[in-house]
N, C-alpha and C positions, 0 to 999 in steps of 0.2 A: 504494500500500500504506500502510497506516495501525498509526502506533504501537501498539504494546501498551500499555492501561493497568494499572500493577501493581494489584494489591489488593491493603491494607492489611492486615497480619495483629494478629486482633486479641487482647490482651495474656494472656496466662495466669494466669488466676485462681489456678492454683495455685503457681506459682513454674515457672522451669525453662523450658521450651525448649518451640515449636511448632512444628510441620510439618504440612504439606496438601499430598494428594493429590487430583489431579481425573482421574478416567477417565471414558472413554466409557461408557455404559451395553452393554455387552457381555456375553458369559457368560465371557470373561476377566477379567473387573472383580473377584471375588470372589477367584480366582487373584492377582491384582498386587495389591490389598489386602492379602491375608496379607503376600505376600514381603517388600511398604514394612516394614508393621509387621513382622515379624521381623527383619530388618534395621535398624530403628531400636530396636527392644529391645536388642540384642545390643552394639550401638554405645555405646548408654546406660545399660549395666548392670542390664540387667534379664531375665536370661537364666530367669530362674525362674518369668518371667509368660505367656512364650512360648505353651508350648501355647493356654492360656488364650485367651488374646489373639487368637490364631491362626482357634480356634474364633468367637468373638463376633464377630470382624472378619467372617469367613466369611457368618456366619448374619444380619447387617444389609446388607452389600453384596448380598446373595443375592435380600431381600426386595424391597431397592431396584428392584433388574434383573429380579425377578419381576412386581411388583405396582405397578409405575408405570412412567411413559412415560420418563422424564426423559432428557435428552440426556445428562446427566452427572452423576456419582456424585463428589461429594468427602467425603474422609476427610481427619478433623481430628484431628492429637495432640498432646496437650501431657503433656509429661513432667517429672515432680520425683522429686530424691531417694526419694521414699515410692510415687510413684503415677502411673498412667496411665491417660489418661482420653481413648477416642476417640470420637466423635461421629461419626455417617454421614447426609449430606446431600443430599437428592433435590428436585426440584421437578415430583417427581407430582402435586401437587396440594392437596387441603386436608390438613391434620396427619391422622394415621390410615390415609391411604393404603397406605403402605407396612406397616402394623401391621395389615397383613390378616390375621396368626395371632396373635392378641394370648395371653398366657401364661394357661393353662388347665392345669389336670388331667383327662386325659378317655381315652380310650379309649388305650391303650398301643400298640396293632396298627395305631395312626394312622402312613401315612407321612408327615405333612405337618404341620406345624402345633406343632412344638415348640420350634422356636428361640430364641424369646425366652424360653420358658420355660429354657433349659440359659445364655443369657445371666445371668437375674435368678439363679439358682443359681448361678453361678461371679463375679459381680461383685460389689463391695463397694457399689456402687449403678448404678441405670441409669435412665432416662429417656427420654422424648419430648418435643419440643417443636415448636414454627416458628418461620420463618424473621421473623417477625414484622412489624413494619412496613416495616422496609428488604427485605426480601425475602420478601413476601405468595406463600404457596404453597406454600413449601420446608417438608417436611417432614424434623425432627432425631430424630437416634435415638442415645443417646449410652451409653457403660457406662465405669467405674472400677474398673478392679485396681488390687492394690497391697495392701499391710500394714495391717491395721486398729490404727484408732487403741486406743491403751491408753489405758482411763482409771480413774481412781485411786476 
């Protein structure tokens, strides 16, 4: 039997504290996502981002376990005083994969295809990316709640 290698967590851009979740690609993956994150809201005083949060974690774990192969689904969070910010992590394949409903206005009687739209409407930003040169494949899907900045 062979050691575990830990992996490196890497620093929070925004200050404050990180956690990761790695689940199996399952139709419980979306389930155990929420509960981390609620759980880690609730811990970290942030009990008023919950729903929110609840929702968006839902609807990227969802797509992951939908629209790509991946053996496993990680959820990344980094939390500060003002904001939280989780990224969801697949290696389906090239960036876009998992962004098989990409946010549209279109037919309201659509079952399918609005998630990231009701993401980009309740976050104070969100994103895509990949896993880049260190991890060629992995497609990022990332959103930030929290209190928008005041400016003068």
């Amino acid at each position: 039997m062979s050691a575990a290698t830990p992996t490196p967590v890497q620093p929070n851009p925004l200050g404050g504290e990180s956690y990761c979740l790695t689940l199996p690609n399952t139709a419980n993956a979306p389930r155990l996502a929420r509960d981390f994150l609620t759980s880690l809201l609730r811990v970290s005083r942030h009990p008023g981002l919950v729903d929110d949060a609840r929702l968006c974690v839902t609807e990227l774990v969802t797509n992951a376990h939908r629209h790509t192969r991946t053996p496993l689904i990680r959820v990344h969070v980094a939390v500060n005083r003002k904001r939280v910010t989780v990224a969801v992590t697949d290696d389906g394949g090239t960036a876009g994969t998992a962004l098989a409903r990409t946010p549209r206005t279109g037919d309201e009687q659509e079952e399918h295809g609005r998630g990231l739209v009701l993401v980009e409407s309740l976050a104070l930003a969100w994103g895509t990316g990949s896993g880049g040169g260190r991890h060629p494949g992995r497609t990022v899907v990332w959103f930030t709640l929290g209190r928008p900045e005041v400016t003068a």
